[in-house]
N, C-alpha and C positions, 0 to 999 in steps of 0.2 A: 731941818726947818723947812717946813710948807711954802714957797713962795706962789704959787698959784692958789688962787683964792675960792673962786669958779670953774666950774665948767659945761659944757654942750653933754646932754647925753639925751638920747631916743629913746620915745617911750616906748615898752614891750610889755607882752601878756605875764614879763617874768618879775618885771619892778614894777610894774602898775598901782598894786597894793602899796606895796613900801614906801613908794615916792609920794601916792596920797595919802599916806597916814603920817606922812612929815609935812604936811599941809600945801604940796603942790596941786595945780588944779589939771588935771588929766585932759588934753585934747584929742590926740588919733595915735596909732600903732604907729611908728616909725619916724613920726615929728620932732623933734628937739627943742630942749627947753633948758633951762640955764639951772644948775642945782650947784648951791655952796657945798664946798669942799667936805665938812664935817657931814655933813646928808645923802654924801656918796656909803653903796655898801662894798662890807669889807673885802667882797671877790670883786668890786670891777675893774676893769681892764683900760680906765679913761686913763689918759697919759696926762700926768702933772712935774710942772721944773719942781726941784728940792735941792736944798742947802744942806750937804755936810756939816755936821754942827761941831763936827774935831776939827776939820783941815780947814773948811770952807770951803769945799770944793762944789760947783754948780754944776749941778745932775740934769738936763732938758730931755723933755718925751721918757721918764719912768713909769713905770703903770704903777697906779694905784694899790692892786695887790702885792709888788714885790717892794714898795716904798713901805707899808705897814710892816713887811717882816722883819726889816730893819731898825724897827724903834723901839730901842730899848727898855729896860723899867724905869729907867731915870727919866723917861719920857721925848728925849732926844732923838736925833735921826743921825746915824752912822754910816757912812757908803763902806764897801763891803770890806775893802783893803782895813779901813779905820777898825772895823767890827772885828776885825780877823785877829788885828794887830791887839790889839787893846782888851778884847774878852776872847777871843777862840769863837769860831764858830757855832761849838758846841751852847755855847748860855745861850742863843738867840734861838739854837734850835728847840731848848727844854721852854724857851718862852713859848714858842707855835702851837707847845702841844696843853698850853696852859687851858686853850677855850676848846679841847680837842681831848683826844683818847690814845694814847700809845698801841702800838701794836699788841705789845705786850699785853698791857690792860685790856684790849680788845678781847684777847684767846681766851683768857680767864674769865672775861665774863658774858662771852659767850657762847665756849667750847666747854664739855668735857672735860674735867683737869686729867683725863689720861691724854688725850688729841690734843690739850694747848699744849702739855710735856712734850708730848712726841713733833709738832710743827715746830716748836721754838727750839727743842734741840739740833735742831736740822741748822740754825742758824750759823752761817759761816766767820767766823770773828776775825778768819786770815784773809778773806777778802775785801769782808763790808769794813771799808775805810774810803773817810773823805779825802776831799783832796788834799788836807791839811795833815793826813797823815793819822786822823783821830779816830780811831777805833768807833763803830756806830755798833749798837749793841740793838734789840726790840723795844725796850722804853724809850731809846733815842729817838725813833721814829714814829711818825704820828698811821693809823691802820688805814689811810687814806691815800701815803704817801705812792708815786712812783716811783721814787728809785733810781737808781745810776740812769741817768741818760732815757728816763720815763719808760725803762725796761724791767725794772724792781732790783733786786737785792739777790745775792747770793745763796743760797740752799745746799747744803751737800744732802744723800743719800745715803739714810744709813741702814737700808737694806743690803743697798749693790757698792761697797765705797768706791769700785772700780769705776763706775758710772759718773764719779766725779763730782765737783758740785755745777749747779748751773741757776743761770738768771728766772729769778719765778716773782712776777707778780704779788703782792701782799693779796692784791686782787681776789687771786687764785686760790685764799683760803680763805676770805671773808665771805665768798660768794656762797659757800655752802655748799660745792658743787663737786662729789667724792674723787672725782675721777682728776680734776685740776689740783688734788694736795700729793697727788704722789710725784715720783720724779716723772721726770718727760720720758727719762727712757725704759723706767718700769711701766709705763704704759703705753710704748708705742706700738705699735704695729708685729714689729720682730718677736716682743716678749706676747703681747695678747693675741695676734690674728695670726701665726707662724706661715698658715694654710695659704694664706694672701700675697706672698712676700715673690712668687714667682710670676705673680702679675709685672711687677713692678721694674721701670728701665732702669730707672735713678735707685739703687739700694741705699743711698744714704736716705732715701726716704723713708724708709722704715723704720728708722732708729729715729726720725727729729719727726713724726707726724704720729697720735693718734687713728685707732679704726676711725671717729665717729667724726676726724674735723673736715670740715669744708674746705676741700681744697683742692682743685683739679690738678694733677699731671700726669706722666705720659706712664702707658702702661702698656704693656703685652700680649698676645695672646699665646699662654705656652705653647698649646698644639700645630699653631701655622704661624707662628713669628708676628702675626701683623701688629703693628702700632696705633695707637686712637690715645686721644686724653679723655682723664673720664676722675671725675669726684670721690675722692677716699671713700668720706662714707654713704656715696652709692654704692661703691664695689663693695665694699662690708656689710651693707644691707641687701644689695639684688644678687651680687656676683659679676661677674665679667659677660658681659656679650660679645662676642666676635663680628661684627659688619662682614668678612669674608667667611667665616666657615662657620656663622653660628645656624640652628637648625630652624629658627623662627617658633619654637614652642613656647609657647607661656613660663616663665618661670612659675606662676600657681602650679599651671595644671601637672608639670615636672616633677614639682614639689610634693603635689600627691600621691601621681606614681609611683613615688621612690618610699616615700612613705607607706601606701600599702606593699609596697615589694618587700621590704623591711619585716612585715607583718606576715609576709609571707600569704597572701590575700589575693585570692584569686579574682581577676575581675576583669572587665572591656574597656574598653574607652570608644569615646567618638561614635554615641549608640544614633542610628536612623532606621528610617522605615525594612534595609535590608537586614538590621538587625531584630526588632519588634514595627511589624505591619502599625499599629497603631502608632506609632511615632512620627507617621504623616510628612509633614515636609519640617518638621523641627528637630534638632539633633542635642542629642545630652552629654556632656563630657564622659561621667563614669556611672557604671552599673556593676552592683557587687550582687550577684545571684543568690549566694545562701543567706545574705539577710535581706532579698527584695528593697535595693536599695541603690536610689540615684543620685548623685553626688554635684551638685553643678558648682565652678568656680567664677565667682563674679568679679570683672574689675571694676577698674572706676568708672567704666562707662555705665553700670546697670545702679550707679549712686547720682551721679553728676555730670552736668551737662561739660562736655569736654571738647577740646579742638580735633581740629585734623579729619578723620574720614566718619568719626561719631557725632562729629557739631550736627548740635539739632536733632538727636536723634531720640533720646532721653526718653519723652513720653513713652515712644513706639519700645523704646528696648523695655522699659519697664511692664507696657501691658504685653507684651509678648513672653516677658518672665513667666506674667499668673497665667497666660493660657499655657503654656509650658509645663506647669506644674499639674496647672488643672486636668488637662489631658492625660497626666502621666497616672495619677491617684486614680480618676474614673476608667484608669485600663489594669488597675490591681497592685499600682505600687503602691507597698505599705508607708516604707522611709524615705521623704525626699530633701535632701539637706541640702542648704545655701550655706557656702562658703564663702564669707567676705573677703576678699582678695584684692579690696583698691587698693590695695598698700605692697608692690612686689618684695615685700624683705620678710626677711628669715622671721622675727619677733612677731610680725600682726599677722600672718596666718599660722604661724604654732597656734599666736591664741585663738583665732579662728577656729582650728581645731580643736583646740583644746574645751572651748564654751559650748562648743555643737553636740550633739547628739550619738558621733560615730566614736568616740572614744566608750563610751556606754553600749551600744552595738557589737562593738569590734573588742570589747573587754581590754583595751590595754590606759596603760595609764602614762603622765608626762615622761616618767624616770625610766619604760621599759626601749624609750624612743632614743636612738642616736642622731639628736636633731642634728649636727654638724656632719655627717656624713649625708644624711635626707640632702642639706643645703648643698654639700658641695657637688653631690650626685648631679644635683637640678642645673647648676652650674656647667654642667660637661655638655660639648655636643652631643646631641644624638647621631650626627654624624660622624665622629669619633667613634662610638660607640660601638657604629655599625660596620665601621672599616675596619675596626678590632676583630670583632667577629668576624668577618669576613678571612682575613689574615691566618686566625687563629684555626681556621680549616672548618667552618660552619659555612657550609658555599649555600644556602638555600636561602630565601627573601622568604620563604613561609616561614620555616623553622624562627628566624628572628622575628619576624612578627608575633611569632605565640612569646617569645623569650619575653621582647621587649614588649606586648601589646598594642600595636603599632599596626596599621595595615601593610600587607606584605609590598603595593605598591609605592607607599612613603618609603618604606625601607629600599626598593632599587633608587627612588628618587636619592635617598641620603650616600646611597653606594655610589650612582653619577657624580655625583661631589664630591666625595671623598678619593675616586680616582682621578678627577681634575687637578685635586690635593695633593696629589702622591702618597695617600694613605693606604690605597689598597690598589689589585689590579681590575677591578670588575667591567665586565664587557656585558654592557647590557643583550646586541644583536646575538651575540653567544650564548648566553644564559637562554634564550628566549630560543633558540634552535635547541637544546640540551632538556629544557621545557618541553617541547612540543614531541622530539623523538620518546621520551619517557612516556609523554600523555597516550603515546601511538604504539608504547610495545605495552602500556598498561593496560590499554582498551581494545587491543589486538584478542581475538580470541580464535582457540584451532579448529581447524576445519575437518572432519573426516568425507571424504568420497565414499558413498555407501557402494555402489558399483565397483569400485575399484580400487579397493580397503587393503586387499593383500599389497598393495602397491604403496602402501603405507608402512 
């Protein structure tokens, strides 16, 4: 029984409609005005006293919406013990779902009957019980519902049974969204990103997180130990960056590298006036010689106006794009491709690639490409790289330059850092004496004494 009659509730842009269409007269957002009880809707959350109508017991401050769950079809109002005792749980629960849709009913009509089969056989029947001990089946429950402790319902996996069952959202399969109906741990990290998992300090992380969730924690860097936290799927989409030993290269420009290296494609990078006199004071990432053909990769700064050292720069970088281009075409370039690259991850410049012009150039196609080795190559230091090398008995700074394309002085630059590192031994003042005697028995030439020849 209803013993409060009235009550105070504030107007909002959400009951506006509803409260004037029951003939209340609408004054401002957030004001109060007095609505009889039957006039309230069935979700609000106003607190009203009620009457027990078995025991008599007086209920003060119940909301609204959990006072209607409890009233019967006799019309009556039960507090929960009476309800529990007298019908089971269960009847009050088949009543909720009378102005509502079952889980069940949900799948059916609006999955696939192979995909509603396969979700609702997943349904755990050894654990989804109430507290009454009553077996909750998917018609018991309404496809809105949350579940144990607003956590959802139980699930086993009937891929991996090992994997156990675990708590999943009804959520997670209404929303449509492929990647939230499997288990958590056939999609985590461990089974889809394997390549990843050496990032990571916490390894239970890899088992309870997705590649793609948002979620920062602490991660690694294999090659020099150091620690940073950083966003899943950042690392899933860019890779890892090292703050101490990473080499400061673009992950685009990396990203092409490794991919023309792949193709086995011979080319430059980092073209200026030392390389083509016309190229003036403007420099081009890449130049592929046997298709006459310049490559530039654009970040977000050559789309959108951005912070930090490009704020405000936007117009200038963009007309200095077209004279860039312009210059380049009226000195005999045939092919000059823009590579979109405000997006550092692996997916939006494949397709970058993939829409432009140099897949038709370069004759290959998506499937001849091992993008995940492209990715992770781009991932690695160049410093790394070059301490390899070095180690591996290539003691020359030109030789790795032609290797990696690279100027032979970024490569001593990356070899100083990597012997900071402990990656390799390189002594630059050495190398640079070992330099100069070469240059000087190269460019030494003999001398004969015409005079005094037999003395030769």
């Amino acid at each position: 029984m209803l013993l409060t009659k009235t009550v105070m509730v504030k107007w909002s842009s959400n009951n506006k409609k509803w409260y004037e269409n029951k003939g209340y007269v609408y004054s401002k957002i957030g004001e109060e005005f007095e609505v009889k009880i039957e006039d309230l809707t069935k979700g609000s959350n106003v607190l009203v006293d009620v009457k027990c109508d078995s025991c008599g017991e007086i209920l003060k401050n119940v909301r609204w919406s959990a006072y209607n769950r409890y009233v019967h079809e006799d019309g009556k109002y039960y507090c929960k013990k009476c309800a529990r005792e007298l019908f089971g749980r269960k009847s009050f629960r088949l009543k909720w779902l009378k102005n509502g849709k079952s889980f069940y009913q949900w799948c059916y009509d609006n999955l696939p009957k192979e995909l509603a089969d396969y979700i609702l056989s997943r349904w755990d029947e050894n654990l989804n019980i109430d507290e009454n001990g009553n077996i909750l089946t998917p018609k018991d429950v309404s496809y809105g519902s949350l579940g144990f402790n607003r956590k959802g319902y139980w699930f086993n996996c009937l891929d991996h049974p090992e994997h156990g069952s675990e708590l999943k959202s009804i959520n997670s399969f209404t929303s449509g969204k492929k990647g939230s109906i499997t288990c958590k741990q056939c999609n985590s990290i461990s089974n889809t990103h394997p390549h990843l998992i050496k990032y990571f300090v916490n390894k239970e992380d890899i088992k309870k997180y997705s590649a793609g969730v948002v979620v920062k924690t602490l991660m690694i860097c294999p090659d020099c130990g150091n620690e940073k936290e950083m966003y899943i799927n950042s690392l899933s989409a860019q890779g890892f960056s090292c703050n101490r030993c990473g080499d400061g290269v673009p992950y685009p420009e990396k990203f092409l590298s490794n991919l023309l290296g792949q193709l086995n494609i011979i080319f430059k990078t980092q073209l200026t006036k030392t390389t083509f006199k016309w190229c003036e004071k403007y420099k081009y990432d890449n130049y592929i010689d046997n298709i006459n053909c310049i490559i530039e990769t654009h970040g977000l700064q050559h789309y959108k106006e951005t912070t930090g050292r490009h704020w405000g720069k936007l117009s200038i970088t963009q007309e200095n794009d077209k004279n860039k281009e312009q210059l380049a075409k009226e000195n005999g370039i045939e092919n000059y491709i823009v590579l979109d690259c405000r997006h550092s991850e692996l997916e939006w410049i494949k397709n970058s690639i993939m829409t432009s012009k140099l897949p038709q150039l370069l004759n290959f196609k998506e499937k001849d490409i091992n993008w995940l080795n492209v990715h992770e190559a781009s991932c690695t230091s160049m410093i790394k790289i070059v301490s390899n090398l070095w180690t591996e008995g290539i003691k020359s700074t030109s030789k790795m330059a032609n290797i990696l394309k690279i100027h032979s002085a970024t490569v001593g630059k990356y070899l100083k850092k990597g012997t900071e590192l402990g990656w390799c031994d390189y002594d630059a003042e050495e190398e640079i004496k070992k330099n100069y005697i070469s240059m000087h028995k190269k460019n030494r030439k003999k001398v004969i004494c015409i005079n005094n020849w037999r003395d030769f």
